[in-house]
PAMI-279958 format. One record per residue: x, y, z of N, C-alpha, C, O, CB in turn; residue in three letters; residue number from 0. Coordinates in steps of 0.05 Angstrom, whole numbers, plus 32768, in hexadecimal, padded with zeros to 4 digits. Atoms other than C-alpha are relative to their C-alpha. Glycine has a CB too. Layout:
<r <X, Y, Z>, <X, Y, Z>, <X, Y, Z>, <X, Y, Z>, <X, Y, Z>, "ALA", NUM>
...
This chain:
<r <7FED, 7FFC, 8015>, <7B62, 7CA9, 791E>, <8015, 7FEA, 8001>, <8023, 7FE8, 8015>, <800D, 801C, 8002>, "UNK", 0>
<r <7FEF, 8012, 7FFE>, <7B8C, 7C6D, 7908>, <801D, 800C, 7FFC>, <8022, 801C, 7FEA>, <7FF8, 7FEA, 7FED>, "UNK", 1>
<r <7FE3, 7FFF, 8006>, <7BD8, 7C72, 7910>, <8009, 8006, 7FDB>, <7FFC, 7FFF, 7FC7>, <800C, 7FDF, 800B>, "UNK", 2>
<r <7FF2, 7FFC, 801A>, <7C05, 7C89, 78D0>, <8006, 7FE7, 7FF3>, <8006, 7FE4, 7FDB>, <8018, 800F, 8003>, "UNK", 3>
<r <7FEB, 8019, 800C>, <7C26, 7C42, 78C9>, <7FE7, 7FE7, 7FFC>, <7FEE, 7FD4, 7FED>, <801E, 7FF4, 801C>, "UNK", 4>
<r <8011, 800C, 8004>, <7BE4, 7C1E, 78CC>, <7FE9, 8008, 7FEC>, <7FD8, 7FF8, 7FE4>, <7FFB, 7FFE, 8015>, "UNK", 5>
<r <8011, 7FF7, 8009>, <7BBD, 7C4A, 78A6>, <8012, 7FFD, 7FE1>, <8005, 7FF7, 7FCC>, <7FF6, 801C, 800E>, "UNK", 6>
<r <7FEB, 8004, 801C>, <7BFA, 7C46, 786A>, <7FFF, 7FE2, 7FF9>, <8002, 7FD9, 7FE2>, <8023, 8009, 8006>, "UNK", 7>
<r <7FFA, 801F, 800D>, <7BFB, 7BFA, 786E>, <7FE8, 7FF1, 7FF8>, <7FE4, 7FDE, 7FEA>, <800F, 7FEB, 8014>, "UNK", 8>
<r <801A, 8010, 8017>, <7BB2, 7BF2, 7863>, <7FF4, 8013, 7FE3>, <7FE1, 800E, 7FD5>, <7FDE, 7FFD, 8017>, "UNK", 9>
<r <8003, 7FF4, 8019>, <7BB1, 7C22, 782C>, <8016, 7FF5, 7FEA>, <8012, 7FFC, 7FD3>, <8002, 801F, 8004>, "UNK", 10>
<r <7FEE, 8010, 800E>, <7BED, 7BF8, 780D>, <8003, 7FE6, 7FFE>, <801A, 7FDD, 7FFD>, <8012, 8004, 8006>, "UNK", 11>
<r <7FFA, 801D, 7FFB>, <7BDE, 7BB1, 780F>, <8004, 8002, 7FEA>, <8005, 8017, 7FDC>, <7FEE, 7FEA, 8009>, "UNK", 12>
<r <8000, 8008, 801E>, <7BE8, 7B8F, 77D4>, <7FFC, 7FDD, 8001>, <800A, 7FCA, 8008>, <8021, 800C, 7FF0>, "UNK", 13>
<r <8007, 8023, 8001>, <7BC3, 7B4D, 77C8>, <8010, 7FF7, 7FED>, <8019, 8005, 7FDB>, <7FE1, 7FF4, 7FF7>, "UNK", 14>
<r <7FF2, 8010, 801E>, <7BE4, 7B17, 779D>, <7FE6, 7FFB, 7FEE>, <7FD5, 7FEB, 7FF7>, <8012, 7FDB, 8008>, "UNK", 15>
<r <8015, 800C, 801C>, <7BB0, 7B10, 775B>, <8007, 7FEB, 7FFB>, <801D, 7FF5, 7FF6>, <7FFF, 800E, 7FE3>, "UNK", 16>
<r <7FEA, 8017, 800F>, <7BD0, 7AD5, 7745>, <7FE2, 7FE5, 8008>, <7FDB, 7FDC, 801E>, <802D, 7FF9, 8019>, "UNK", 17>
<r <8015, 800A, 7FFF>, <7B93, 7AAB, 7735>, <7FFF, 7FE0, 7FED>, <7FED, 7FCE, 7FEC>, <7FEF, 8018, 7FF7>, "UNK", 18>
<r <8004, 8018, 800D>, <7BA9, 7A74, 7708>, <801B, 7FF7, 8002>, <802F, 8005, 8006>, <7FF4, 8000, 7FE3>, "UNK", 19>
<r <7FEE, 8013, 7FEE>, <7BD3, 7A31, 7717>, <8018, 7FFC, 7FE9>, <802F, 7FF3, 7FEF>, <7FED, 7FDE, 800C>, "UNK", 20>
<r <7FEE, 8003, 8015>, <7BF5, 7A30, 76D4>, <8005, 8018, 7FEB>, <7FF5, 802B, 7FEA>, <7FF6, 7FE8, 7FF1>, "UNK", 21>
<r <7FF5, 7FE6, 8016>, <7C19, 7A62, 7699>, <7FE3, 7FFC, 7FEF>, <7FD4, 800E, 7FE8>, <8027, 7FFA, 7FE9>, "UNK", 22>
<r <800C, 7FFF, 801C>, <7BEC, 7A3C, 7666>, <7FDB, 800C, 8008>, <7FCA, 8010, 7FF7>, <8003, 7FD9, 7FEF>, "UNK", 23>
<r <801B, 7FFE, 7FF2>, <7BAA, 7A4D, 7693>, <7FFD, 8021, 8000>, <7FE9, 802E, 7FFB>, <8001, 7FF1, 8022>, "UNK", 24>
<r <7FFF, 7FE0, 8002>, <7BBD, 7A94, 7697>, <8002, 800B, 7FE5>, <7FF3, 801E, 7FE0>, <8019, 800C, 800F>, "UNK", 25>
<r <8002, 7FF6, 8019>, <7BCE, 7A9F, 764D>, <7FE4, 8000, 7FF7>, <7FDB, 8013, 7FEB>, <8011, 7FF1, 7FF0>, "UNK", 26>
<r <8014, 8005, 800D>, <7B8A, 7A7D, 763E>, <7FEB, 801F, 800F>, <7FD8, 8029, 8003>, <7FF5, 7FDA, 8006>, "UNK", 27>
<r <8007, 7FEF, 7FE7>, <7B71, 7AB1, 7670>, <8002, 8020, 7FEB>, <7FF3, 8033, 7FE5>, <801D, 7FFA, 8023>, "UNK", 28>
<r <7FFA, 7FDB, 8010>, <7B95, 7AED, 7646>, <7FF5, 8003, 7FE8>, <7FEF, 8019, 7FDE>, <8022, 8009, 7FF7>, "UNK", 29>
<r <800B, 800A, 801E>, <7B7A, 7AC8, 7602>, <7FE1, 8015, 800C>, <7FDC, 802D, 8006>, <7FFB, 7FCF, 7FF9>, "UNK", 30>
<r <801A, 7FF6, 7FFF>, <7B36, 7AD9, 761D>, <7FFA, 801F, 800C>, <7FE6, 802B, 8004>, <7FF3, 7FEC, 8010>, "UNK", 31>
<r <7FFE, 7FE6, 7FFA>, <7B3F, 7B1A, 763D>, <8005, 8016, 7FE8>, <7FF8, 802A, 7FE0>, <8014, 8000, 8012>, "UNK", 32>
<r <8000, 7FEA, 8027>, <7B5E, 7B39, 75F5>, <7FE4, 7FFA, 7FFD>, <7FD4, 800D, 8002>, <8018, 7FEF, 7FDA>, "UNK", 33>
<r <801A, 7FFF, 8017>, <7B1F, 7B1C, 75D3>, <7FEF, 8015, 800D>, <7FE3, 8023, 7FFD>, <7FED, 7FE1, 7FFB>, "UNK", 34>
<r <8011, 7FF6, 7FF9>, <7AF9, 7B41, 7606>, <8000, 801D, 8003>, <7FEB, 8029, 8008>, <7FFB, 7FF5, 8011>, "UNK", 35>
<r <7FF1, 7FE7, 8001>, <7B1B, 7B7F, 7607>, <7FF4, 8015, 7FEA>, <7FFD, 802C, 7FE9>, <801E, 7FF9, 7FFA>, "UNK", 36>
<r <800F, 7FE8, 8013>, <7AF1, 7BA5, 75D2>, <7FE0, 7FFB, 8004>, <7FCF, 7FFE, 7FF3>, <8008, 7FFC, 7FDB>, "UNK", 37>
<r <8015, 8002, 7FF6>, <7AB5, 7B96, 75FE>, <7FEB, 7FED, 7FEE>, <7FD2, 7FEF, 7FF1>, <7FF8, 801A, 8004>, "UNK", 38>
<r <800C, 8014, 800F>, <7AA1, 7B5A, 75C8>, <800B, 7FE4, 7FFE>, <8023, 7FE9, 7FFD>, <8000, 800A, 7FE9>, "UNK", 39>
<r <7FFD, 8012, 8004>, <7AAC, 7B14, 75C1>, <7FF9, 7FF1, 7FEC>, <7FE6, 7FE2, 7FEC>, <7FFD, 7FFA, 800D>, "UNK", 40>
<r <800B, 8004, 801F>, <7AAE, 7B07, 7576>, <8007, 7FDF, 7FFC>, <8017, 7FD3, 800A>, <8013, 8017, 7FE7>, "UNK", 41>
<r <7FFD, 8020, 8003>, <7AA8, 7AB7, 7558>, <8020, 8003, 7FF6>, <802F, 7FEF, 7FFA>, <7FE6, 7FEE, 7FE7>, "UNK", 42>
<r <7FE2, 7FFF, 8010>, <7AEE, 7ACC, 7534>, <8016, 8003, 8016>, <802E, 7FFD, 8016>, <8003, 801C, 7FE9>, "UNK", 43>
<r <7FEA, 8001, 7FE5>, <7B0D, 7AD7, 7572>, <8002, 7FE4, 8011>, <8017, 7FDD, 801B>, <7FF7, 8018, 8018>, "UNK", 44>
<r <8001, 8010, 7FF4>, <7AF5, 7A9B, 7593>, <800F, 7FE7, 7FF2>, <801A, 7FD4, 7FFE>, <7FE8, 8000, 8008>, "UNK", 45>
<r <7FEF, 8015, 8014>, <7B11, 7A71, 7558>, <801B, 7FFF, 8004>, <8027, 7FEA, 8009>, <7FFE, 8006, 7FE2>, "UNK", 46>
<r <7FEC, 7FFF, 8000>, <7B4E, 7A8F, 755A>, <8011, 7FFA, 801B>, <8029, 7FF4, 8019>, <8001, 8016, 7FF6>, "UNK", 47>
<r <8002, 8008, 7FE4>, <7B52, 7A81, 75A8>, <8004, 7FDC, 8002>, <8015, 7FCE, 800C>, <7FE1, 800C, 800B>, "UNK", 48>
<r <8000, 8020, 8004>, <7B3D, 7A38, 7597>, <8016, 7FFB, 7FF3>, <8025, 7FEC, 8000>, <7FEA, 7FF4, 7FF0>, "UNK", 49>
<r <7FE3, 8011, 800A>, <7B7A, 7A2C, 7565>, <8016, 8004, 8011>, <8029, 7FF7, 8007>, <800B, 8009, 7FE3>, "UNK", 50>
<r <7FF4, 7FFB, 7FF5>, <7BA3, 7A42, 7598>, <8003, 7FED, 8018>, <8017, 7FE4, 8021>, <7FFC, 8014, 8000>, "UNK", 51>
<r <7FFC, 800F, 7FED>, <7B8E, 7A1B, 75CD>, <800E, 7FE5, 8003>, <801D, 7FE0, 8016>, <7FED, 7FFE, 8007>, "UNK", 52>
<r <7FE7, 8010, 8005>, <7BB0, 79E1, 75B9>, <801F, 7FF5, 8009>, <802B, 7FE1, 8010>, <8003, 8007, 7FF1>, "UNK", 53>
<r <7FE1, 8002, 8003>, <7BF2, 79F7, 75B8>, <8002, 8003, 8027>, <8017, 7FFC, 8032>, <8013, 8022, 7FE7>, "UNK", 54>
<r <8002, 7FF9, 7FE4>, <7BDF, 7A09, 7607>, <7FFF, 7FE7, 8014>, <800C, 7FE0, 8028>, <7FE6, 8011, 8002>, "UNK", 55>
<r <7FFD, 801E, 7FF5>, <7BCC, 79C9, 7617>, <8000, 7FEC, 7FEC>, <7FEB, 7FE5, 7FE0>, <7FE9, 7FF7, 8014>, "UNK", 56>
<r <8000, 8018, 800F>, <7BDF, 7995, 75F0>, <7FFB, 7FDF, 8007>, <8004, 7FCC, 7FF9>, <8016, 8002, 7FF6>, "UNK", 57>
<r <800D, 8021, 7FF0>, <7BC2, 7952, 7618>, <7FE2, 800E, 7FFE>, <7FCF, 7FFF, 8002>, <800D, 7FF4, 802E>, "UNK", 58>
<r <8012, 7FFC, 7FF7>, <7B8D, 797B, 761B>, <7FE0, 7FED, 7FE5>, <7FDE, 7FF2, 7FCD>, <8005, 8024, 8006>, "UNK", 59>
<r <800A, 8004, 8016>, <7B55, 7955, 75F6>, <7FDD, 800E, 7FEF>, <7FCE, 8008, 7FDC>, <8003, 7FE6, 8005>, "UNK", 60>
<r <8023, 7FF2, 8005>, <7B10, 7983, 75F5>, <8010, 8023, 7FFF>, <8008, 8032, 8011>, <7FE1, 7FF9, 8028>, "UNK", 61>
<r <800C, 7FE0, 7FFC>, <7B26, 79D0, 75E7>, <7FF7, 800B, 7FF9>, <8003, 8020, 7FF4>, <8005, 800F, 8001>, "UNK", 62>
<r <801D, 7FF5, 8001>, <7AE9, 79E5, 75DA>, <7FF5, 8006, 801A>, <7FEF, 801D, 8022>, <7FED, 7FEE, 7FF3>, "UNK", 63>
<r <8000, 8002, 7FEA>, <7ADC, 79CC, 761B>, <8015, 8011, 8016>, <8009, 8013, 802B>, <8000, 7FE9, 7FFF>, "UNK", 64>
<r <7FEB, 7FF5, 7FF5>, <7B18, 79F0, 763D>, <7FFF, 800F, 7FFA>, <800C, 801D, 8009>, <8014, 7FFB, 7FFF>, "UNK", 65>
<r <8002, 7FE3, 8005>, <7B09, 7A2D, 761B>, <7FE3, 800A, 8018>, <7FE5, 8018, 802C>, <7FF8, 8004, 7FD9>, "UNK", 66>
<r <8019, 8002, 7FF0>, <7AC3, 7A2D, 763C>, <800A, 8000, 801C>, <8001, 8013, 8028>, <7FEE, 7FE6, 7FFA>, "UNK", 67>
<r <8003, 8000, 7FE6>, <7ADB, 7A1F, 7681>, <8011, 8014, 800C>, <800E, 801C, 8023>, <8004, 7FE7, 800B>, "UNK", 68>
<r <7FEF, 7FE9, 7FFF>, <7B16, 7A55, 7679>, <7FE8, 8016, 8000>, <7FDF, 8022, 8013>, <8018, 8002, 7FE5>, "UNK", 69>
<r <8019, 7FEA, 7FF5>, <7ADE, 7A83, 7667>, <7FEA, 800B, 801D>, <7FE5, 801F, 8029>, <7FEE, 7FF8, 7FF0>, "UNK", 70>
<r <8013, 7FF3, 7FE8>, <7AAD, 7A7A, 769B>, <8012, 8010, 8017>, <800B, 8025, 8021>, <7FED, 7FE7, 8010>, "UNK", 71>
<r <7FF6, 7FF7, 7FF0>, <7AE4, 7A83, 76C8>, <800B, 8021, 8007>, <800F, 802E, 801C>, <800D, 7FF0, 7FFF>, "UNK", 72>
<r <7FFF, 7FE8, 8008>, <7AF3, 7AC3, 76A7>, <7FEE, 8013, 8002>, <7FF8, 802A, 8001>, <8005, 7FFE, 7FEE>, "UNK", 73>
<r <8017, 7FF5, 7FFB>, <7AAE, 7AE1, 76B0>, <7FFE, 8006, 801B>, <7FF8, 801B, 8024>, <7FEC, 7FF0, 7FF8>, "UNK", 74>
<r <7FFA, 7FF9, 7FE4>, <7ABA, 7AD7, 76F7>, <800D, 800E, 800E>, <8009, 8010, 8026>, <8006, 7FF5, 800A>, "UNK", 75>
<r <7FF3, 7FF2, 7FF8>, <7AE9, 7B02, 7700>, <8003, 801C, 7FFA>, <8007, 8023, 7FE3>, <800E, 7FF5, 8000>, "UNK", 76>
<r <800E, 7FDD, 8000>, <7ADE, 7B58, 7715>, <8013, 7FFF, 7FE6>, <8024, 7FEE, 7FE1>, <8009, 801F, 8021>, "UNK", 77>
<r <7FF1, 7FF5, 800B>, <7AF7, 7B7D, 76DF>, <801B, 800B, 7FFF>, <802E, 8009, 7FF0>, <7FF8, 8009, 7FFE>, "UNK", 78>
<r <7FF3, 7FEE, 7FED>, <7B16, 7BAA, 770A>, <801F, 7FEF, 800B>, <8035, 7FF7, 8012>, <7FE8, 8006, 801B>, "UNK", 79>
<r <7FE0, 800A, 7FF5>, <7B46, 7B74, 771E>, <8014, 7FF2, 7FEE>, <8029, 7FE7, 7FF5>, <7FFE, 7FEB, 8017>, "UNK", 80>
<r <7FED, 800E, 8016>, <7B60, 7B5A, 76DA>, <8018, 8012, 7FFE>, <802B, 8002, 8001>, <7FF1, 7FFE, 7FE2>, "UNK", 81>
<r <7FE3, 7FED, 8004>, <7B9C, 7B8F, 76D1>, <800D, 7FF1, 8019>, <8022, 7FE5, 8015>, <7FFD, 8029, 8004>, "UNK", 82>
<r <7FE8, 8008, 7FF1>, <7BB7, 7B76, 7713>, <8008, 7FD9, 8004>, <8019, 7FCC, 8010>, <7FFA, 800F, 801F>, "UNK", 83>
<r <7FFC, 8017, 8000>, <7BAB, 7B2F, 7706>, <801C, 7FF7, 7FF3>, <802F, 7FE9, 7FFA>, <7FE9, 7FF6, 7FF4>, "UNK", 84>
<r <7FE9, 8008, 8017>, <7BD5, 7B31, 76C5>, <8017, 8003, 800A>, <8029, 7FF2, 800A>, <8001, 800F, 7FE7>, "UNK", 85>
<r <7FE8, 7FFD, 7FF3>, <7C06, 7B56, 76E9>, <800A, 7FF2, 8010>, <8020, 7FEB, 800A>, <8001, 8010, 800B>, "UNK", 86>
<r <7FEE, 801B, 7FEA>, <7C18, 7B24, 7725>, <7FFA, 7FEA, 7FF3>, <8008, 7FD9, 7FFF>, <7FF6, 7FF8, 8024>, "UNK", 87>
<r <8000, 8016, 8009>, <7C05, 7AEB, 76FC>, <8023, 8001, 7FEB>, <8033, 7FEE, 7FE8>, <7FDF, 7FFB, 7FEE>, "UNK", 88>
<r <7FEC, 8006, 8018>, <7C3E, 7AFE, 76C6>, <8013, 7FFA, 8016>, <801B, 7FE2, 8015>, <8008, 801A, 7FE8>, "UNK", 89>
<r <7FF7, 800A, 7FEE>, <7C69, 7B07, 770D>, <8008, 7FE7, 8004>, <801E, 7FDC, 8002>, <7FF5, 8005, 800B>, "UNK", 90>
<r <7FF6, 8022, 7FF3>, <7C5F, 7AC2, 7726>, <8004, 7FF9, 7FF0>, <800F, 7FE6, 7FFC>, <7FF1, 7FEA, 800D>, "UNK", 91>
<r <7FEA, 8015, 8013>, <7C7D, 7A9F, 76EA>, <801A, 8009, 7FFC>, <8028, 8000, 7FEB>, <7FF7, 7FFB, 7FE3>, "UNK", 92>
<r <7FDD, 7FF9, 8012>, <7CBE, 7ABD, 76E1>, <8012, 7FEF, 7FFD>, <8029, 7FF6, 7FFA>, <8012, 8013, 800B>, "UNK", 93>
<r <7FEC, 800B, 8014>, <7CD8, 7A82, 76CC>, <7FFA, 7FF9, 7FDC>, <8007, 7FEC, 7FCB>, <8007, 7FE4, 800D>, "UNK", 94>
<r <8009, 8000, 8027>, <7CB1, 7A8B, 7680>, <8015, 8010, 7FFB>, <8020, 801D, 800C>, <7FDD, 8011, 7FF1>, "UNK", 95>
<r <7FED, 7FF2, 8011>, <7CE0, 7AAA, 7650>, <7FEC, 8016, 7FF6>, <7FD5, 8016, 7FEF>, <800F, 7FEE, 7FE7>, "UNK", 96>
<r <8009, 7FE3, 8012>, <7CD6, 7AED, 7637>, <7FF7, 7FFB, 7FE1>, <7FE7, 800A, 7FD6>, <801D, 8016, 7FFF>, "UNK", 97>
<r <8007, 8004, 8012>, <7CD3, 7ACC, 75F8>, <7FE2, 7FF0, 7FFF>, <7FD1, 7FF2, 7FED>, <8015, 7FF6, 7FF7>, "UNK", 98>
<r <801F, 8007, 7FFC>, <7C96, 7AA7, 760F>, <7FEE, 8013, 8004>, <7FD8, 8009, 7FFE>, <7FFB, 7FF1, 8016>, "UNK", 99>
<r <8014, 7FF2, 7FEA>, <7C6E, 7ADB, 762F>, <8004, 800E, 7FE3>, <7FEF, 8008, 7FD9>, <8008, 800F, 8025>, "UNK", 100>
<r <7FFB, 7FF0, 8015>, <7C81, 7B05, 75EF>, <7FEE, 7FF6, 7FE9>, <7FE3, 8006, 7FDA>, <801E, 8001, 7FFA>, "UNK", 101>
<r <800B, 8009, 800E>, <7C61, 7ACF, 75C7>, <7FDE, 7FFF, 8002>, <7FCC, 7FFC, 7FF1>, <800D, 7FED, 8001>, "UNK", 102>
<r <8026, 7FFB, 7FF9>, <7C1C, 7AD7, 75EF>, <7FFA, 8014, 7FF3>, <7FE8, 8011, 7FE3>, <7FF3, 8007, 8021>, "UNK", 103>
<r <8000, 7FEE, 800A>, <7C24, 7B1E, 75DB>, <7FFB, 8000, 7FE1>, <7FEF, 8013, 7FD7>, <8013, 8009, 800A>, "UNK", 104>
<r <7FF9, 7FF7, 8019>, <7C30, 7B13, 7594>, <7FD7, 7FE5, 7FEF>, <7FCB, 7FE7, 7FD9>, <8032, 7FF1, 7FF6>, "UNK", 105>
<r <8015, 8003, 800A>, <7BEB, 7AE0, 7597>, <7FE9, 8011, 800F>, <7FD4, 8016, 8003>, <7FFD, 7FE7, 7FFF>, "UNK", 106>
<r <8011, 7FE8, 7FFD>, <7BC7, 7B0F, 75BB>, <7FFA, 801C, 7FE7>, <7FE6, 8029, 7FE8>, <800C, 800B, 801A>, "UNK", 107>
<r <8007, 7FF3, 8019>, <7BCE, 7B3D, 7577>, <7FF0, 7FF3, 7FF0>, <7FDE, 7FFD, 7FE3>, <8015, 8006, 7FF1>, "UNK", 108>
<r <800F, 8008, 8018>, <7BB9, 7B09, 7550>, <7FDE, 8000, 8009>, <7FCB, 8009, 7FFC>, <800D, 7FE0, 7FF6>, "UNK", 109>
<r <801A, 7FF9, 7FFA>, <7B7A, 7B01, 757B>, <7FF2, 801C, 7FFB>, <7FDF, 801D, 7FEC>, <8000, 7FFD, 8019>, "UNK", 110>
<r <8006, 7FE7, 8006>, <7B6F, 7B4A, 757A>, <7FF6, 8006, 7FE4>, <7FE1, 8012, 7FE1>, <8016, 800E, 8006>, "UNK", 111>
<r <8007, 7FF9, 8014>, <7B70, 7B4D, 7532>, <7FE9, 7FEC, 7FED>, <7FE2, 7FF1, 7FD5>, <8017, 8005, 7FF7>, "UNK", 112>
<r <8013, 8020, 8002>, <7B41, 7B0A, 7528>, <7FE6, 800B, 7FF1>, <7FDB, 8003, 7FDC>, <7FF4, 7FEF, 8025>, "UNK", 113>
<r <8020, 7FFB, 8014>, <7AFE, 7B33, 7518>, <8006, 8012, 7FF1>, <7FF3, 801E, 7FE8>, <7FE2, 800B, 800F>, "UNK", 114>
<r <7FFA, 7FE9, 801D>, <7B20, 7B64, 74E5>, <8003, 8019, 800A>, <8004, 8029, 7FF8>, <7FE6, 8005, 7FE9>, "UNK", 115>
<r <8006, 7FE5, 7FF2>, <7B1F, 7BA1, 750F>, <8015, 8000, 801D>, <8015, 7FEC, 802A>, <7FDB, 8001, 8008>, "UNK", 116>
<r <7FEF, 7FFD, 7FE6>, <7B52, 7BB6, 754C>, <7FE7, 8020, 8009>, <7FE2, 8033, 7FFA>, <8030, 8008, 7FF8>, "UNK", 117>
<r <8003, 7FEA, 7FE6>, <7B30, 7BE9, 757E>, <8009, 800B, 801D>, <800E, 7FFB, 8030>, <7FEE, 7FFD, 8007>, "UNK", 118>
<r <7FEF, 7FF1, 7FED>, <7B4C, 7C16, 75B0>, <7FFA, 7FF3, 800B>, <7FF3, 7FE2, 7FFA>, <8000, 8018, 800A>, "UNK", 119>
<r <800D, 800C, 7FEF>, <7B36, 7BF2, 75E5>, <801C, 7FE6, 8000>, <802E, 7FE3, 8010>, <7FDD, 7FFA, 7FF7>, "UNK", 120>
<r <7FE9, 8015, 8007>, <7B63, 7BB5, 75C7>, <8016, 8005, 8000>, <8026, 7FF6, 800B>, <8001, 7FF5, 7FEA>, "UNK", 121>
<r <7FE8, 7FFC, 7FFA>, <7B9F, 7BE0, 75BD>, <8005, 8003, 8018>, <801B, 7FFB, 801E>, <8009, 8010, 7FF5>, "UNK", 122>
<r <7FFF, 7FF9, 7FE4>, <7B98, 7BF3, 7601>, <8009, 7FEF, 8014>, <801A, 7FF4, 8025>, <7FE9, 8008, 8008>, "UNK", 123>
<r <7FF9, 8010, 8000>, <7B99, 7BB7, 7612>, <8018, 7FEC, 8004>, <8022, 7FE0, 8017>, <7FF8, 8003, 7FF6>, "UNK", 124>
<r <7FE7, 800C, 800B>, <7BD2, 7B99, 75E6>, <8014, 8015, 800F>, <802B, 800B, 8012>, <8001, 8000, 7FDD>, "UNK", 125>
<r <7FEA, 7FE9, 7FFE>, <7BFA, 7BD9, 75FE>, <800A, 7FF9, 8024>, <8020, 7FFA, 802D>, <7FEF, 8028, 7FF9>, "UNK", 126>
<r <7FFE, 800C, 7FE9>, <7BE9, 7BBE, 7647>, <8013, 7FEC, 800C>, <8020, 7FEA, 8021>, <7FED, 7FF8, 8001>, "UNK", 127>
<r <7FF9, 8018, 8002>, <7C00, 7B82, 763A>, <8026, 7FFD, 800B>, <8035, 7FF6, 801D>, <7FF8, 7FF8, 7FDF>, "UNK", 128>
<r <7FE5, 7FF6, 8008>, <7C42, 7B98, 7620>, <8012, 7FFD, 8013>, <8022, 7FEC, 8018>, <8001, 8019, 7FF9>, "UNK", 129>
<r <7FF5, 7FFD, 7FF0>, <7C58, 7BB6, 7651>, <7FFD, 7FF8, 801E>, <800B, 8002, 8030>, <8001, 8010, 7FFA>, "UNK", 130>
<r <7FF9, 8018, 7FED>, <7C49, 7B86, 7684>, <8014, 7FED, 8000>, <801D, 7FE3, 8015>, <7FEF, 7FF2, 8000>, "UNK", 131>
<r <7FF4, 8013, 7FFE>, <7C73, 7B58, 7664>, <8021, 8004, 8002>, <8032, 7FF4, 800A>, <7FF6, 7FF2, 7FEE>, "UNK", 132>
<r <7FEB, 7FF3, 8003>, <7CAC, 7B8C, 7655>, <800C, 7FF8, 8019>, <801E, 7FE9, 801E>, <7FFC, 801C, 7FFB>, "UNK", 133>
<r <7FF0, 8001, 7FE8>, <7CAD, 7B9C, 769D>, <8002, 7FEE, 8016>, <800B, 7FF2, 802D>, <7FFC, 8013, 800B>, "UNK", 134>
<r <7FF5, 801E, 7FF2>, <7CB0, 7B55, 76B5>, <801C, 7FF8, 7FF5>, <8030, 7FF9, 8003>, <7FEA, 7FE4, 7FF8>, "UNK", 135>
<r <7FDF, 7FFF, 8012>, <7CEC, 7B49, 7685>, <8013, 8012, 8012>, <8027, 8006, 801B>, <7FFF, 8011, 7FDB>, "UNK", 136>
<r <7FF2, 7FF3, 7FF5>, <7D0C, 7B81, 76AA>, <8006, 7FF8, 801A>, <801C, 7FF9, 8025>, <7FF9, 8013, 7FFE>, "UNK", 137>
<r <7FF9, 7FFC, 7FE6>, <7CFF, 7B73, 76E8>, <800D, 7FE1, 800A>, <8017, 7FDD, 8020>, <7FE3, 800A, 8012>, "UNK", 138>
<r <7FF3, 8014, 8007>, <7D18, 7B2D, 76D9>, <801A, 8003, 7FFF>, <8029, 7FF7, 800E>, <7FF8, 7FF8, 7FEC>, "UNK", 139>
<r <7FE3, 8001, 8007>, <7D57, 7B41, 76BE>, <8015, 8005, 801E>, <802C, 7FFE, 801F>, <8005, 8019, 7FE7>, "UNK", 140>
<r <7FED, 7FF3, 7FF0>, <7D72, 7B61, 7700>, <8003, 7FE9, 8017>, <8012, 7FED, 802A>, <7FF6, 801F, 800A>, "UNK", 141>
């Protein structure tokens, strides 16, 4: 029988998720996660992803290409561990503005609404999102 204080601290780790080297790497990251979020990957989403990328990297000169290699990378990774990715990824930047991170949020709708249709799954999602970014803002402020 393991000790109380050993048996509490391996039932409490907490890994860092924190899986990408830049904000604009992680947004592209959340771009593709919304689209995927109603268990489909529609061409209207991927468009809407593409005009976006742009503004993400702007030297960048292939995103098409940069969408593609964001993806695969995205495939690679459990399901299971995307909620806590987003979560310590939003973490490690807290020097983005709330008004930034607010703005992922506000194209993550537009993605969402890209193939004509929002499903639970997406609000669920978007509602996720939210309040990830809420309670980074908060925990910012103090």
């Amino acid at each position: 029988m393991k000790p109380f204080f050993i048996n509490f601290k391996l039932n409490h780790i907490h890994l860092n998720m924190v899986i990408h080297n830049s904000f604009a790497d992680f947004v592209l990251f959340l771009y593709i996660h919304m689209a995927h979020a109603d268990g489909e990957y529609h061409p209207s989403e991927e468009e809407a992803i593409l005009n976006k990328v742009p503004k993400l990297y702007p030297t960048e000169g292939d995103p098409v290409g940069k969408l593609k290699a964001a993806f695969a990378s995205y495939k690679g990774v459990k399901h299971d561990d995307i909620k806590g990715i987003i979560h310590d990824t939003f973490h490690h930047f807290p020097h983005i503005k709330f008004s930034q991170k607010y703005k992922v949020y506000t194209d993550m709708f537009d993605i969402v609404h890209a193939d004509g249709k929002v499903h639970e799954a997406e609000e669920r999602a978007l509602a996720e999102l939210k309040e990830i970014i809420d309670a980074g803002s908060e925990v910012n402020k103090g």
